[in-house]
C-alpha positions in Angstrom: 178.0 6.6 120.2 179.2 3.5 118.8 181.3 2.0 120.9 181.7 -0.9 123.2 183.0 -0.7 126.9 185.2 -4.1 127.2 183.3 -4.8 130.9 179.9 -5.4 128.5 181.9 -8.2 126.9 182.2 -10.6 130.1 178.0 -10.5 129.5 178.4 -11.7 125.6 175.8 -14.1 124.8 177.7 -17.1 122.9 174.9 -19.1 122.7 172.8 -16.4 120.3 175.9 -15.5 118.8 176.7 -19.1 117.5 173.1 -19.2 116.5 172.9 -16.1 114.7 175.8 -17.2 112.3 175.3 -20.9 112.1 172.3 -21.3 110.9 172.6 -18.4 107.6 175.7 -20.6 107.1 173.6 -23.9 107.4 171.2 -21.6 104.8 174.4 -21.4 102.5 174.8 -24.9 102.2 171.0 -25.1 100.9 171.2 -22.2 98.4 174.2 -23.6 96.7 171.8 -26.2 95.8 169.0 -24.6 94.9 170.7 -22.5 93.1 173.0 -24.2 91.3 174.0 -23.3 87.7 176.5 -25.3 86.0 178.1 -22.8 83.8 178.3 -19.8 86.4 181.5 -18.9 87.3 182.7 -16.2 90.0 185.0 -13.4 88.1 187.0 -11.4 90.5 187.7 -8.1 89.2 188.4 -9.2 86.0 191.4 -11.3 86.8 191.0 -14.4 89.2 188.1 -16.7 87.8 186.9 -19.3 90.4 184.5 -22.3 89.3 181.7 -21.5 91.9 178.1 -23.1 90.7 175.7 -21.2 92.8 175.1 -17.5 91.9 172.2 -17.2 95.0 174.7 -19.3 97.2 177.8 -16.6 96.4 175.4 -13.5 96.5 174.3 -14.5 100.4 177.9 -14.8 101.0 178.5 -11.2 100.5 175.3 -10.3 102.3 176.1 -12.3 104.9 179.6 -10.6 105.7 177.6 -7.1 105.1 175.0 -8.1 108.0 177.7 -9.1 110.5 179.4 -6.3 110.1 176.4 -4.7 110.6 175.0 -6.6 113.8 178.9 -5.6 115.1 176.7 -2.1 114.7 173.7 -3.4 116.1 175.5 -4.4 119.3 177.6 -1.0 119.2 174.2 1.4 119.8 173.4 1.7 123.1 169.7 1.7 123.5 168.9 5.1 124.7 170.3 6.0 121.4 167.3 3.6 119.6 165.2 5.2 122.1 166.3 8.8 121.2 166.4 8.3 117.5 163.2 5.3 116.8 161.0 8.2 115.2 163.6 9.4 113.2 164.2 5.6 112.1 161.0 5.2 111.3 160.1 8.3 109.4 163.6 7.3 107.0 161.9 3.9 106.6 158.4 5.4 105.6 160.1 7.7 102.9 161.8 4.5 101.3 158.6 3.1 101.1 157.3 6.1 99.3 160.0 6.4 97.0 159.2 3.0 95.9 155.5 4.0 95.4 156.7 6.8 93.6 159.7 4.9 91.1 160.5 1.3 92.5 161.5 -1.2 90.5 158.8 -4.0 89.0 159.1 -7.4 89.6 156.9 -9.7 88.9 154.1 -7.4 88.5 155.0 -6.2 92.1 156.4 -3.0 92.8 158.7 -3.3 96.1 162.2 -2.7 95.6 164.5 0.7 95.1 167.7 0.4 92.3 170.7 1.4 94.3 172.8 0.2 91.9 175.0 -2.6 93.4 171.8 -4.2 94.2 168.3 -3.7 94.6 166.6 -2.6 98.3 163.6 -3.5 99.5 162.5 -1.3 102.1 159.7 -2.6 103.8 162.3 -5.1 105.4 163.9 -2.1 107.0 160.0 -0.7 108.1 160.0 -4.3 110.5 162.8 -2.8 111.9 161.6 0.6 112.2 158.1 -0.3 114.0 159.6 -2.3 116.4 161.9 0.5 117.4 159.2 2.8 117.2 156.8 0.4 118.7 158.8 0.0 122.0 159.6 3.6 122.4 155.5 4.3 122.9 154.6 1.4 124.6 157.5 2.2 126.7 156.8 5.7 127.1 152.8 5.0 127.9 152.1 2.1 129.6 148.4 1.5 130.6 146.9 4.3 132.6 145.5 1.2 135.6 149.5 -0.3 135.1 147.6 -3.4 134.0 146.3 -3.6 130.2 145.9 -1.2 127.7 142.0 0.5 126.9 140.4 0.8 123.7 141.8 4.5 123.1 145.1 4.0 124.2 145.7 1.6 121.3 144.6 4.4 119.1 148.3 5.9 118.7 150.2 2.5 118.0 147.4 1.7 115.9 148.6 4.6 113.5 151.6 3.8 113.7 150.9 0.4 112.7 148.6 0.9 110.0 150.2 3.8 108.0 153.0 1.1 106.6 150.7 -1.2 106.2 148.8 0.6 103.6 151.9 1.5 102.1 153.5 -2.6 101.6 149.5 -3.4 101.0 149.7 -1.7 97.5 153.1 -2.4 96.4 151.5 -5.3 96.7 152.6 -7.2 99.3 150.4 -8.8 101.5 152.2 -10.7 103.7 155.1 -8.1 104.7 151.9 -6.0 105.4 150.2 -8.7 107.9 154.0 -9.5 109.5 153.8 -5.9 110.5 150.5 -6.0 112.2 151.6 -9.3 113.8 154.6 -7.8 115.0 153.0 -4.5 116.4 150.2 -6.8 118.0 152.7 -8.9 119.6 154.8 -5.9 121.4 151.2 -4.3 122.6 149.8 -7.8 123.4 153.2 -8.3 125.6 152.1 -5.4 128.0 149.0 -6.1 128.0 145.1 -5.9 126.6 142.1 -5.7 128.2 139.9 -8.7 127.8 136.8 -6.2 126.0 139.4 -4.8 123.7 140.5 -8.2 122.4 136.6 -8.9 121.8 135.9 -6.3 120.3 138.6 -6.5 117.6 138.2 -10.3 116.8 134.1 -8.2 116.5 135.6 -5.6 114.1 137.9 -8.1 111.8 134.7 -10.1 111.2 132.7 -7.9 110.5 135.5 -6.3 108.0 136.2 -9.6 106.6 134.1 -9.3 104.1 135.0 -6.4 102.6 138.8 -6.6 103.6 138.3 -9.7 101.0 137.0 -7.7 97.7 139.9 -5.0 98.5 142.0 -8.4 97.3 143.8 -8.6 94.0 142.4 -11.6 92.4 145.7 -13.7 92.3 145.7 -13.7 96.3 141.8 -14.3 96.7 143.2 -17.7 94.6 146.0 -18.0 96.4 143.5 -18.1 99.5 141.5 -20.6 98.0 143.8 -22.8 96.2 144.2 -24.4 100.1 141.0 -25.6 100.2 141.5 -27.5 97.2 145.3 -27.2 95.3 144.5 -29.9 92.8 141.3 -27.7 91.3 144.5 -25.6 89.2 147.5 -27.6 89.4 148.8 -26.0 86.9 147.9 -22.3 87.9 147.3 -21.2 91.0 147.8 -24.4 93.1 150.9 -25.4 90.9 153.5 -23.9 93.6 152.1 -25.6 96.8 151.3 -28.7 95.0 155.0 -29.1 93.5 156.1 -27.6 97.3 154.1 -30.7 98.8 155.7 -33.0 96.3 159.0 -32.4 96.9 158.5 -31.7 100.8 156.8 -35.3 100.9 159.3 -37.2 98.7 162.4 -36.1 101.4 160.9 -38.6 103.8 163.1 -39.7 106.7 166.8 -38.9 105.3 166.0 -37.0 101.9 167.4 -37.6 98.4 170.8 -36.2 99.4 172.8 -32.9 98.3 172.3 -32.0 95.1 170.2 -35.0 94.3 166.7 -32.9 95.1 164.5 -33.5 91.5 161.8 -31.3 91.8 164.7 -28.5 92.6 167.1 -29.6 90.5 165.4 -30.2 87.1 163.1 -26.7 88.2 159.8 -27.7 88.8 159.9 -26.5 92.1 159.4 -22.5 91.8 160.9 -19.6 93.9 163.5 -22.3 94.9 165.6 -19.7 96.5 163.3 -17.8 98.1 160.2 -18.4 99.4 160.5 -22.4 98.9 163.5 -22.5 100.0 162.5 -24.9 102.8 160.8 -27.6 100.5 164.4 -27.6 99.0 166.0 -28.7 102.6 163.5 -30.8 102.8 163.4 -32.9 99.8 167.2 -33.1 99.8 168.0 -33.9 103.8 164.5 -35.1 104.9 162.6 -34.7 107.6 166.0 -35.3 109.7 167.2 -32.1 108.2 163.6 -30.3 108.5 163.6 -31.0 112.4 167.0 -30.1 112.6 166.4 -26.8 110.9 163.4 -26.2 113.3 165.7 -26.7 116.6 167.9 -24.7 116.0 165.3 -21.9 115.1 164.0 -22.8 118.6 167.3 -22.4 120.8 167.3 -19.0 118.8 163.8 -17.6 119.7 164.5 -18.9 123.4 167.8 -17.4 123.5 166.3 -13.9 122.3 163.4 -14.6 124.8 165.8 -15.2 127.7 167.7 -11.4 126.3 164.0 -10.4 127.1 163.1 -12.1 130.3 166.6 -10.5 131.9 166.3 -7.1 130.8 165.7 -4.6 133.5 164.5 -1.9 130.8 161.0 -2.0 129.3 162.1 -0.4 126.3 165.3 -3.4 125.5 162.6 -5.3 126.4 160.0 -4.6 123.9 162.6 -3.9 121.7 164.1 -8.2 121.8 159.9 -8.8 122.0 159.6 -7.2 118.6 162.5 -9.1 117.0 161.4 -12.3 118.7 158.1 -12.4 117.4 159.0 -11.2 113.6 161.6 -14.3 113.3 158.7 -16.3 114.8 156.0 -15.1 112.7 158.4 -15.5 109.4 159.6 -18.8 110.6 155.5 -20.4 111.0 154.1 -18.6 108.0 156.9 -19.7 105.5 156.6 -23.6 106.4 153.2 -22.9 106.6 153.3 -21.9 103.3 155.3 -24.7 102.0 153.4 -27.3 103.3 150.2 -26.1 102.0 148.4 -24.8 105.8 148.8 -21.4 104.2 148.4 -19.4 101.6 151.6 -18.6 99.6 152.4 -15.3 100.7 156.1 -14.2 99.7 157.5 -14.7 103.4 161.0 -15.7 103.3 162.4 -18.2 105.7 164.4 -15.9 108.4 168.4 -16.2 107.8 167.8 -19.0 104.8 166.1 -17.5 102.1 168.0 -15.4 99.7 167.6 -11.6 100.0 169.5 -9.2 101.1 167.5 -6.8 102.3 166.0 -9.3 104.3 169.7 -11.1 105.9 170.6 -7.7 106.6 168.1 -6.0 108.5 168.0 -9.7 110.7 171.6 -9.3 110.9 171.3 -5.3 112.3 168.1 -6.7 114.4 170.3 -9.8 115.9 173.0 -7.4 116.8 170.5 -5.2 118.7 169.2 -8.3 121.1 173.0 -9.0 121.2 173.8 -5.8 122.6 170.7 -5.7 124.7 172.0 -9.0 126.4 175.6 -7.5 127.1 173.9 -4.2 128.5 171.5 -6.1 130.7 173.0 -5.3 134.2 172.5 -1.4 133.8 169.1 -0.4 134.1 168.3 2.6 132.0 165.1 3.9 132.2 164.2 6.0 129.4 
């Protein structure tokens, strides 16, 4: 089942595959900044100690071996075994998510993360994964009754399927995984097609909810929310992280400060430096050279994925590279949304930057599936 026949290999994508690892490696270079800590040292097994200053910057090292040997994985299933298996992947996913309901770990007031031990798991990175698998195997399996865009009560199926992890991530809480679901989902039944009434009518429905959708908010995100009309009203609450964000984002200009040289990262007044913000730290330190550099070579990604996409003959690898595609691109807009203060701050990490490694490894896995879909893209499998 996992296995690669050497013929696929003449159709490797190098051009996704240099991607893919250059530009978590580019993210190394920016996490050894941000998190640099002058008296951490690296102790291997108790008897070789190595003077290495960035805890985050070592920890993504590991994850970053783990994903690619787990995108060698990814490119080792063959897609009639996603196909076979995507409800089974998605029904594993939904019970992590219920264990964390049930005893996850608290973090910051925020329960979303399981104690395996060596590290802690976040699952709802996994259910991205999981709904775009199990996303493509409907859409796949029911395309619109006139072969042209989906009705009102077709949608009602993938709408379920949408919404039930949504409620899940919602009251962990996380807001923003939740919404990066529904974007994705929306994206993968948006790329077969809608009909015009349909899309009316749920712009209709989500203004009509919007008022109520906002009262179901916690009060920290109804601020968050609001703190964009006006971040200076609570700089030192609930504006404080996109006004420091803005600071050090805007004192990069053309070049930055240099490596290492960042202030609002280095002496800390810049918050979740390795995380969500880890973007205002690239920028700040290499400038708006660096920032634009950053961005291109998040573009040649998304259009090399696209292309996978465009040359499939499958509609299932197809909506399978769609969903990918659009979860790096929604990540990638909402987090320097975020950090430049057009959005609220939402807990979005930057795709294959930001430290996590829940996060790097289910992009990895994900990467490896587009990778494989690319190689495979000469047999036409209809399944």
């Amino acid at each position: 089942m996992l296995t690669i026949d050497r013929r696929l290999l003449t159709h490797f994508d190098w051009m996704l595959f240099s991607l893919t690892v250059c530009i978590p490696l580019v993210g190394l270079i920016v996490l050894y900044s941000a998190g640099y800590d002058p008296e951490f040292a690296v102790d291997f097994l108790g008897w070789l100690n190595v003077e290495f200053r960035s805890p985050a910057c070592f920890k993504q090292g590991v994850y970053l071996l783990t994903g690619l040997v787990l995108m060698v994985v990814g490119m080792a299933i063959p897609t009639q075994t996603l196909y076979r298996y995507s409800f089974a992947i998605y029904g594993g996913a939904l019970l992590l998510l219920v264990a964390v309901a049930g005893f996850g770990v608290v973090v910051n007031g925020s329960r979303r993360w399981l104690d395996v031990g060596l590290f802690k798991l976040q699952p709802a990175e996994f259910m991205k994964l999981g709904l775009i698998v199990t996303m493509a195997r409907l859409l796949a399996k029911s395309p619109p009754k006139n072969a042209i865009a989906y009705s009102l009560r077709e949608l009602l199926v993938p709408a379920f399927f949408i919404l039930i992890p949504m409620g899940l991530i919602a009251q962990q809480p996380d807001l923003g995984t939740a919404l990066s679901l529904a974007i994705v989902g929306v994206c993968q039944i948006l790329f077969v097609g809608i009909r015009p009434k349909v899309i009316f009518g749920v712009v209709l429905a989500v203004c009509v909810l919007a008022y109520p959708a906002w009262n179901s908010l916690h009060e920290y995100q109804q601020r968050r929310v609001m703190v964009l009309l006006d971040p200076e009203a609570d700089p030192q609450g609930s504006g404080y992280h996109i006004t420091q964000s803005k600071i050090a984002v805007g004192s990069g200009e053309l070049f930055g400060k240099g490596f290492q040289k960042g202030t609002q990262t280095q002496l800390e007044f810049l918050p979740e430096h390795t995380t969500d913000f880890v973007f205002s730290v690239l920028a700040e330190e290499w400038g708006f050279v660096g920032c634009t550099f950053m961005i291109a070579m998040f573009f040649c990604l998304l259009a090399a994925m696209l292309r996978v996409a465009h040359r499939s003959r499958d509609l299932f690898a197809c909506l399978l590279v769609v969903g990918i595609t659009s979860q790096i691109f929604a990540h990638i807009v909402i987090n320097i949304g975020m950090v430049i203060g057009l959005m609220p701050v939402v807990g979005i990490p930057l795709p294959l930057i930001s430290y996590g490694g829940s996060s790097l490894l289910s992009l990895l896995f994900g990467l490896g599936i587009v990778q494989g879909v690319s190689m495979r893209r000469t047999l036409f499998t209809s399944v």
